[in-house]
C-alpha positions in Angstrom: 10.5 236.4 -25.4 12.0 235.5 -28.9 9.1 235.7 -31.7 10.5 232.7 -33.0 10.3 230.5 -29.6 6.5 231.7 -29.4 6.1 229.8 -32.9 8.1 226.7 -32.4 4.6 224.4 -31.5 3.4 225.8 -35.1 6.5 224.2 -36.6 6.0 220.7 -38.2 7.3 218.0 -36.7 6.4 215.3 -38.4 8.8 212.0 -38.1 9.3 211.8 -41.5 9.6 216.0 -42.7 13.2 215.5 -43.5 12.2 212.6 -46.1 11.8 212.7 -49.9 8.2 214.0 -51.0 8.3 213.6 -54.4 10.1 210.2 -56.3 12.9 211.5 -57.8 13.5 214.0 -55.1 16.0 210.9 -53.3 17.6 210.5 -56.6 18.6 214.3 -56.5 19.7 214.4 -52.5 21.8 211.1 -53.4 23.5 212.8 -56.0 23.8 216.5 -54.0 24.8 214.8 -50.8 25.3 210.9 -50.8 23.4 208.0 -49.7 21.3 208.9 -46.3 22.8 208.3 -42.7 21.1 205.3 -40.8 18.7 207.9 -39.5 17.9 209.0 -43.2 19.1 212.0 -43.1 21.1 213.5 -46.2 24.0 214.9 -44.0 26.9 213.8 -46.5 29.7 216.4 -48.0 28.0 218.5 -50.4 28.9 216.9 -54.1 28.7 219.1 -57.3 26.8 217.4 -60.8 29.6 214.6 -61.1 29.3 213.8 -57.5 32.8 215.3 -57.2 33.1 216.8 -53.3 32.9 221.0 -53.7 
């Protein structure tokens, strides 16, 4: 079996894991990626320093 299958229940998977841990950390996904989807995930087009699209 696939070493990483055997650790999957070791994984966390916490609700929230994809959310910002640190205050400013939303500030820097919002400028990397765009606002968050419904869901609240950062999924946008990656966006350089100016929030121009790479």
């Amino acid at each position: 079996m696939n070493q990483e299958i055997e650790h999957m229940d070791e994984v966390d998977v916490h609700p929230a894991v994809h959310a910002p841990t640190e205050p400013d950390e939303r500030e820097v996904l919002e400028r990397l990626y765009g606002p968050p989807d419904r869901d609240g995930f950062f999924r946008g087009p990656p966006v350089g320093e100016e929030g121009k699209e790479r």
